[in-house]
N, C-alpha and C positions, 0 to 999 in steps of 0.2 A: 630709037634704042629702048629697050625695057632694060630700066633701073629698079634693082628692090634695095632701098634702104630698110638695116637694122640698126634699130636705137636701143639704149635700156629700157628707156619706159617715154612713154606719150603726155605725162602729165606737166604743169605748166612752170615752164621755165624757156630758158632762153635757146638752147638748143632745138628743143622741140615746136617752140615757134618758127625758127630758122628752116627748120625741114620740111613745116606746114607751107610755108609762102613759098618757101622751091616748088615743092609740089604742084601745089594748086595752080602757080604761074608759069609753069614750063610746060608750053602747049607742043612739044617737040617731039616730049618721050611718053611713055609708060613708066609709069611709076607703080611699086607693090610698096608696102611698109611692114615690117615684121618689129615687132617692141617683144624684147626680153622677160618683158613684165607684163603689166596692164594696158585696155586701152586710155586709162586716164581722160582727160582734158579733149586731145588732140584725134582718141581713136574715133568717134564719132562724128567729130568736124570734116577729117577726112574722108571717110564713108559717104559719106551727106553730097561731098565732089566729086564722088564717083573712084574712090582711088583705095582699093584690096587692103584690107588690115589685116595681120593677124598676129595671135596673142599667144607668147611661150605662160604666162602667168606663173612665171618666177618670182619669191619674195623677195625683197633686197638684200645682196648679199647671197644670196642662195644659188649653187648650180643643180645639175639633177641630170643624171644620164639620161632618162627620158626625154624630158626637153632640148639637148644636146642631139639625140638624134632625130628629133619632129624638124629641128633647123636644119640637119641636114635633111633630109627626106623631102623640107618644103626648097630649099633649095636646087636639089633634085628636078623635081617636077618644072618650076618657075624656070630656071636653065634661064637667068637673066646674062644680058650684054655686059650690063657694068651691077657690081654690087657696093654700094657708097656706106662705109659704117660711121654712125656717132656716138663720141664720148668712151674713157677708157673703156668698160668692160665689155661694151659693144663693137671697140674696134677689135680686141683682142680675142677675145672668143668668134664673135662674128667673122672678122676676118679669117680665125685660124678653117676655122668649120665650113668657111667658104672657098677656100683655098684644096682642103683635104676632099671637097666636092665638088670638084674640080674646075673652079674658076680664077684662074689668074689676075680678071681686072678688078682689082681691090682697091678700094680709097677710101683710107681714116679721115675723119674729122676731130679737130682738137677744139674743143673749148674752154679751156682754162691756162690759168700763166702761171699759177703757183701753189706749189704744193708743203704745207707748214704741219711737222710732223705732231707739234703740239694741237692744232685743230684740225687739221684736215684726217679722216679714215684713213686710219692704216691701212684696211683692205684698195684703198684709192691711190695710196700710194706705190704700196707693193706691185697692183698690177701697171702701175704708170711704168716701172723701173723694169717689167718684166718684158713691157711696150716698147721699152728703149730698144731690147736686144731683137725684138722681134720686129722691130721695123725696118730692118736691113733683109730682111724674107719674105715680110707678110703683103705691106702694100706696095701697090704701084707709085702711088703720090700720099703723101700727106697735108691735109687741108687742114692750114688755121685759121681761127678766125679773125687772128688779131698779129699785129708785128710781134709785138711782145708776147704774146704768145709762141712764134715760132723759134724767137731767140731764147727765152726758158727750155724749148723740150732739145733745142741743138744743143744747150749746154747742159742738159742733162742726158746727153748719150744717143739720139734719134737721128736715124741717118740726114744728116742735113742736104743732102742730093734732093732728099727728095721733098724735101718740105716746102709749103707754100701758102700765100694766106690771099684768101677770098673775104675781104669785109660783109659783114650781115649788109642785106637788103632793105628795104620799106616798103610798103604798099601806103604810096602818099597821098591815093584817093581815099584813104584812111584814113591816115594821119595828116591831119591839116589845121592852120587855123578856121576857127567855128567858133564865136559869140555864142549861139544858139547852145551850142554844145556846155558852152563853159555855165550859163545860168540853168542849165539842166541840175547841174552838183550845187550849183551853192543855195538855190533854192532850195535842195533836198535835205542840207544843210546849215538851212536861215544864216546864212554868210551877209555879215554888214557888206556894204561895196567898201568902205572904207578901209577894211580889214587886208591889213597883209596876210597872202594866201602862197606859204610854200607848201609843199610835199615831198614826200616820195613813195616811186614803187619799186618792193622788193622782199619778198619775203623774210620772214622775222631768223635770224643765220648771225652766229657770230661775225660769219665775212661782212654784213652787211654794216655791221659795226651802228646799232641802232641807237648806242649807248652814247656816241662822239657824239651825233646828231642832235641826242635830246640834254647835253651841257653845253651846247652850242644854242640851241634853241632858249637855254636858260639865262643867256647871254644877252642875248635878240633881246629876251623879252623886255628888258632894263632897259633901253632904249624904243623899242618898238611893240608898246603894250597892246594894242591891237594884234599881235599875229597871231595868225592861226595855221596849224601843221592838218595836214591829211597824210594820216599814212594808209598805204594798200601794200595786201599781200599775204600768205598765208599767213597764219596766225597772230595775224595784227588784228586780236579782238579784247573784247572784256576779258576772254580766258584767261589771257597770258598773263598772269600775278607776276613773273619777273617785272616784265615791263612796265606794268599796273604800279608794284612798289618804287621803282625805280620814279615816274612819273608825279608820282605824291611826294615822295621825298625831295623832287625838285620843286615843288607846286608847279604842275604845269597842266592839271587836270582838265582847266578851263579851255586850256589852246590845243589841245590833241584832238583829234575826230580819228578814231579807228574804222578803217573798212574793209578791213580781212581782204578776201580775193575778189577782185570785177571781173567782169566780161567789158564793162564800156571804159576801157583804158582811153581813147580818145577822147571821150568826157571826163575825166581824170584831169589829162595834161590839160585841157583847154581850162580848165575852173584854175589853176595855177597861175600866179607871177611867177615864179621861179621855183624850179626842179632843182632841190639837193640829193647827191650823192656821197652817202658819209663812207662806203666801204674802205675794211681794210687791206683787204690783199682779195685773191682767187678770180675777181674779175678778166675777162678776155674782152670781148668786144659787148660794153654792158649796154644793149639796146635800149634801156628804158632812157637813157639818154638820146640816144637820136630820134626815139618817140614821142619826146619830149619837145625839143628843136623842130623835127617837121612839124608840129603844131604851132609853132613861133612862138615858144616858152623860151627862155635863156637857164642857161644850167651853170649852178657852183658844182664840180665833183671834185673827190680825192683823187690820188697821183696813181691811179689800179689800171693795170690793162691796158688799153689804149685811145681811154677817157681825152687824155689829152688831145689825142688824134681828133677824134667825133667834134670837141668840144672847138679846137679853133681857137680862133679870135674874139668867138660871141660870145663867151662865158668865161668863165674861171676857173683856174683847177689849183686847190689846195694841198698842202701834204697830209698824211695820212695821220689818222689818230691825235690831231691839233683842235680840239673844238675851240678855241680862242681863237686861232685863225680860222676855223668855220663861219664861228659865228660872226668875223670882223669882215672876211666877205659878204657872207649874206646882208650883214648890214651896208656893205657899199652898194651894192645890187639894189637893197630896194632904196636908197637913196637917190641912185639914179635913175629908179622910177616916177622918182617926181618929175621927172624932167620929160613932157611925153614926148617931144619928135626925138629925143638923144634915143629912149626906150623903145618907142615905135622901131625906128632904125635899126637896132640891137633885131628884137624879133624879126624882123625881113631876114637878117643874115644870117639868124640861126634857124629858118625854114630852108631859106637858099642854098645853105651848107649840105643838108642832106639829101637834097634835091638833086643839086648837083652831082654829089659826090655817092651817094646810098642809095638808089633806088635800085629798085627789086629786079627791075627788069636787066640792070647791070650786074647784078650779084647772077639770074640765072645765066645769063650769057657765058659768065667765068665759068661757071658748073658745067657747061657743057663743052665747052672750049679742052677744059682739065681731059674731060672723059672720052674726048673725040682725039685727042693728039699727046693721050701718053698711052 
């Protein structure tokens, strides 16, 4: 089949990772990509594999009658089997405009579980609620990526006929445990071995709730004065004076390592004991957790999305917005680090877990399964 997937934009996030690894592992169809916006991150990688990009170079937030008829036009031409859209404004426009160009096989992708009017875009909102009515017309199926995700958009109006959720994937000859990997960072780093070594990755967002994390980490450190935090992800650098003030005011200057955005995520998780997750809400299926796991890192996350799911029996999931109980897990976590076959044990289970349950080649399988028998 030739499939063109429309995204909003190709730059880095979780969505757009998701797309990438369908792409490049589904040796079955043609794939095209058309992004709303830019190439970002992702336009290039894909290119690189052989797989059509093209670019509406929309700013965010912006539409433009021009651009609206180059999608139909390229739509047109492409006269794809199946057209797969991600994320609100790309199902709703994409699908409308793929639909009015005369293709019936339309399939949304939902990425988020929640929508909070006090922080989430209003223009995000608006067109989510405009998606509810337009989902009983527009697509054939709707793909989420998480439970919880499907049960938010059912009970905010979305034909729940047709909803359904596909877990994100892995590419576990990727993500794996690797020694080699983990003294790549902490050498980079001059990391004591002795040092407690958590993290996380996710760009600097109110959802991510960067704030819970680091009174939590102030918590830690009263008992575990060796830790040290690695944060990754946009704007996790010296720039960021919020977070710079915030840091000083807690004295935590000594135990932070900022490192904005990587490319080597799998040397990331391997340099880690343990991957924290402090978000408050908006989370869907937040892969930096099972990126984390397939590397046989153990994971504390908050109660978002469907953390609980990924996370199992190998890790911990806290409630949301508690850094006293962040910080009083983290502290049982690297307690039972001392313990190495208890810990050893732990990491098998949480590589096992996504092995099992997450690999990429089971996520393309459903993608195509959707697109062949609806």
């Amino acid at each position: 089949m030739k499939v063109l997937h429309i995204i909003t934009g190709l730059n880095n996030g979780g969505a757009e990772g998701v797309l990438y690894r369908l792409v490049t592992n589904d040796e079955k169809n043609e794939h095209i990509v058309i992004s709303l916006m830019d190439a970002g991150k992702y336009g290039p990688l894909l290119e690189e594999n052989g797989v059509e990009v093209h670019c509406l170079s929309l700013s965010q937030g912006e539409i433009s009658v021009k651009s609206l008829i180059k999608l139909y036009k390229l739509l047109k031409e492409v006269n794809p089997d199946i057209v797969q859209t991600w994320m609100y404004h790309a199902d709703f426009i994409g699908g409308l405009i793929a639909r009015l160009a005369g293709n019936n096989n339309v399939f949304w992708n939902i990425r988020q579980t929640e929508l909070k009017k006090a922080l989430s875009k209003k223009s995000t909102i608006y067109i989510a609620k405009i998606s509810s009515l337009a989902s009983y017309l527009i697509p054939k199926m709707i793909i989420c990526c998480a439970n919880n995700a499907a049960e938010v958009h059912q009970n905010l109006g979305y034909d729940k006929r047709k909803l359904t959720v596909i877990h994100n994937g892995f590419e576990l000859d990727k993500f794996l445990p690797d020694e080699t990997l983990k003294h790549l960072i902490t050498d980079e780093l001059s990391l004591d071995s002795s040092s407690d070594i958590i993290g996380m990755v996710g760009r600097y967002d109110p959802q991510k709730d960067h704030m819970n994390l680091m009174r939590a980490v102030e918590i830690v450190l009263k008992s575990r004065p060796k830790l040290k935090v690695i944060l990754v992800g946009k704007d996790l650098n010296t720039n960021n004076s919020e977070l710079l003030s915030k840091i000083k005011c807690l004295d935590l200057k000594d135990s932070i390592y900022f490192l904005d955005q990587r490319s080597d995520i799998p040397a990331i998780m391997n340099s880690l004991d343990l991957h924290v997750l402090s978000s408050a809400y908006g989370e869907g299926f937040p892969n930096v957790l099972a990126e984390a796991m397939a590397c046989g890192i153990p994971c504390v996350a908050t109660d978002v999305g469907d953390s609980a799911l990924i996370v199992g029996e190998t890790g911990w999931i806290v409630p949301v917005s508690d850094p006293e109980k962040l910080a009083n897990t983290i502290l049982l976590a690297l307690k039972e680090k001392e313990h190495k076959q208890q810990w050893t044990l732990r990491k098998q289970a949480a590589h096992r877990r996504i092995s099992d349950s997450f690999d990429v080649t089971t996520m393309v399988e459903s993608y195509n399964n959707i697109w062949k028998n609806n």
